[in-house]
C-alpha positions as CSV (number, residue, x, y, z in Angstrom):
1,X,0.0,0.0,0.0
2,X,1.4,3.7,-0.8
3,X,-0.8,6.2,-0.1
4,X,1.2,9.0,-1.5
5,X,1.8,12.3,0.1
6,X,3.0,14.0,-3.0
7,X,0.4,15.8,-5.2
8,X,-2.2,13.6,-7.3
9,X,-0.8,15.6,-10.3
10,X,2.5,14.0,-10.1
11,X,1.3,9.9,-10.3
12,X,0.7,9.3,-14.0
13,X,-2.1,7.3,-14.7
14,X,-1.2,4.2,-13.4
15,X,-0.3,5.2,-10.3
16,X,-3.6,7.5,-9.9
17,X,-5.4,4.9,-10.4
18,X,-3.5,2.9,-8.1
19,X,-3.7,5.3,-5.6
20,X,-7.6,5.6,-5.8
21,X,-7.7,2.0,-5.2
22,X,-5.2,1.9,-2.0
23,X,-7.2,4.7,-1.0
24,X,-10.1,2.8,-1.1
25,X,-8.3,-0.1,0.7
26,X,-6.9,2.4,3.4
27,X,-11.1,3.8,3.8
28,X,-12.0,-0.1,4.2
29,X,-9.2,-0.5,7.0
30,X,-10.1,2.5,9.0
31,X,-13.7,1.3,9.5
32,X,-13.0,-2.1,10.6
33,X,-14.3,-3.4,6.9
34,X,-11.5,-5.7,6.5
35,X,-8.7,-7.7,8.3
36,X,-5.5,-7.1,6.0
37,X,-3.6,-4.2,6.5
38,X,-4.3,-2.8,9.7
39,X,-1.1,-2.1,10.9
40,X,0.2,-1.0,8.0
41,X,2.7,1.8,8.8
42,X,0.8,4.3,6.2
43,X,-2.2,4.8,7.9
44,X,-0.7,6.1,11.2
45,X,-1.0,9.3,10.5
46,X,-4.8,9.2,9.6
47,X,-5.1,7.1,12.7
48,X,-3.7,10.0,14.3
49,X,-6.3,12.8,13.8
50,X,-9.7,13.1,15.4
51,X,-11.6,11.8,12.4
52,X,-9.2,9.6,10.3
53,X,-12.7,8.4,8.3
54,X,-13.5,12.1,7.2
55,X,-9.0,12.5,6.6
56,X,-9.2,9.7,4.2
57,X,-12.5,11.1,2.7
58,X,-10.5,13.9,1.8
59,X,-7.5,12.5,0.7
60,X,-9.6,10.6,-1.6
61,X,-11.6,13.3,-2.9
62,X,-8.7,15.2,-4.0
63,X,-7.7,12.0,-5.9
64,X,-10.7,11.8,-7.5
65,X,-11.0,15.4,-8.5
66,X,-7.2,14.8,-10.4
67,X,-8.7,11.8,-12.2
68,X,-11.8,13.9,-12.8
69,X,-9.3,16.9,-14.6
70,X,-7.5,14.0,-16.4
71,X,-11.1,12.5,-18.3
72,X,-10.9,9.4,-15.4
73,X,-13.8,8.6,-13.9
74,X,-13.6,7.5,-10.3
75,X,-17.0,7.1,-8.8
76,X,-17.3,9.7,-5.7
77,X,-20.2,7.1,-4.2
78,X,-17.3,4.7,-3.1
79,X,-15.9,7.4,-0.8
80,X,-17.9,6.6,2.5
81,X,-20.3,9.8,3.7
82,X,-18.5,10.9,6.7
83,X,-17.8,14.6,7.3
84,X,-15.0,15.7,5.2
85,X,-13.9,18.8,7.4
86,X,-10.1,19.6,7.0
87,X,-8.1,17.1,8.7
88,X,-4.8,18.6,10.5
89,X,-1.9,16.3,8.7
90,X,1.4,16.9,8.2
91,X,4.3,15.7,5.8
92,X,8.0,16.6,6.5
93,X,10.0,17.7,3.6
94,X,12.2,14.9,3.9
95,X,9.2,12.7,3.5
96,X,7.9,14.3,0.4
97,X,11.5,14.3,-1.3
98,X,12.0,10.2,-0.5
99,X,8.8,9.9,-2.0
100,X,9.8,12.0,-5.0
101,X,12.4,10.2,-5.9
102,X,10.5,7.0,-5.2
103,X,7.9,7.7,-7.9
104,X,10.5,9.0,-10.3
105,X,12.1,5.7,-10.9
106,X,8.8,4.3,-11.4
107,X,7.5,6.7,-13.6
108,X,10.5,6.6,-15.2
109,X,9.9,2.5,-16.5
110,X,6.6,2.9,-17.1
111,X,5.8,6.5,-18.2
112,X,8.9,8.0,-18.9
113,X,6.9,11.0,-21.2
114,X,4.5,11.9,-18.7
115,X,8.0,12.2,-16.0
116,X,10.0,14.6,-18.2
117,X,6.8,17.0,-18.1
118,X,5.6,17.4,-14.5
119,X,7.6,20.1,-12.4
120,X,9.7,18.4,-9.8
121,X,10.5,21.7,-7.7
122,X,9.3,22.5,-5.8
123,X,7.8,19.7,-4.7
124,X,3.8,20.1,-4.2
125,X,2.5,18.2,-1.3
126,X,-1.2,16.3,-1.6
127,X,-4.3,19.1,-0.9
128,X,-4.3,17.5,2.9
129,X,-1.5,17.8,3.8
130,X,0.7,20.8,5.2
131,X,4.7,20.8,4.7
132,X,6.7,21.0,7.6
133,X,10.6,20.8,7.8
134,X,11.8,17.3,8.8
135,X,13.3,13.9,8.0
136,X,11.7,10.9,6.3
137,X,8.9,9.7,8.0
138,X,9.3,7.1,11.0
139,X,6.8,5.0,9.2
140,X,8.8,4.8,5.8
141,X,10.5,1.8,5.0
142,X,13.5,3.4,3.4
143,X,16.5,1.2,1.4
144,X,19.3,-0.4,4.0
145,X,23.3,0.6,3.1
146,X,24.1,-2.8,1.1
147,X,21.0,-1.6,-1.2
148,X,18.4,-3.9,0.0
149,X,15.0,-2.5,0.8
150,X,12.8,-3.7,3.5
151,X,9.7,-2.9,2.5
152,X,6.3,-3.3,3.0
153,X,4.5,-3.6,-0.5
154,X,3.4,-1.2,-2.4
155,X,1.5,-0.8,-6.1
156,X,4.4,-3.4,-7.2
157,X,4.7,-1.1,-10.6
């Protein structure tokens, strides 16, 4: 699961969609719908907030209104109804650059067109989130010195 904390704008299409769907996964997890993934590292930080329902809710609807920009269309009704007030969540820059360079490489394999054309400075955090100086996340699983990575999975793209 990645639940990115960069802007919708920079996943290309695979990874929007991809990120709806995670999204959707991570919505299912914080109501008690499902058994798989609930300590996944990721959703600490809607866990963390008075209303991590509504937090999702939010991070969702900003996905879908990207997709929506794009032509996509991802159906608002699987976004539960919970208030969608503004959630207080933060990403450190740290954060947002690991996960930069993170999508980079992948968009570089799979959409290397739609990578040369976004604007990769500065970096543009998702609508939810505000950017705050700091390292990468405690909750990132980031590579080890002899280049292994351990990782919890993500899209696998």
């Amino acid at each position: 699961m990645r639940i990115w904390s960069l802007h919708p704008a920079y996943l290309d299409r695979a990874g929007l969609t991809a990120v709806w769907r995670e999204g959707l996964l991570a919505q299912a997890v914080l109501a008690g719908r499902t058994r798989g993934y609930t300590r996944h590292p990721q959703l600490d930080r809607f866990r963390a907030v008075d209303d991590p329902l509504g937090a999702i809710a939010a991070y969702l609807d900003a996905v879908r209104d990207e997709a929506a920009g794009r032509g996509y269309s991802f159906d608002p009704a699987r976004i539960d109804s919970v208030p969608r007030r503004r959630a207080t969540l933060s990403v450190t820059s740290g954060q947002l650059a690991f996960e930069a360079e993170h999508l980079r490489a992948k968009v570089l394999l799979r959409a290397p067109d739609f990578r040369s054309a976004l604007p990769w400075s500065p970096l543009v955090p998702h609508p939810l989130l505000e950017l705050v100086d700091g390292p990468v996340a405690d909750w990132e699983r980031v590579p080890s010195a002899g280049g292994r990575q351990d990782v919890v999975p993500t899209d696998n793209r």
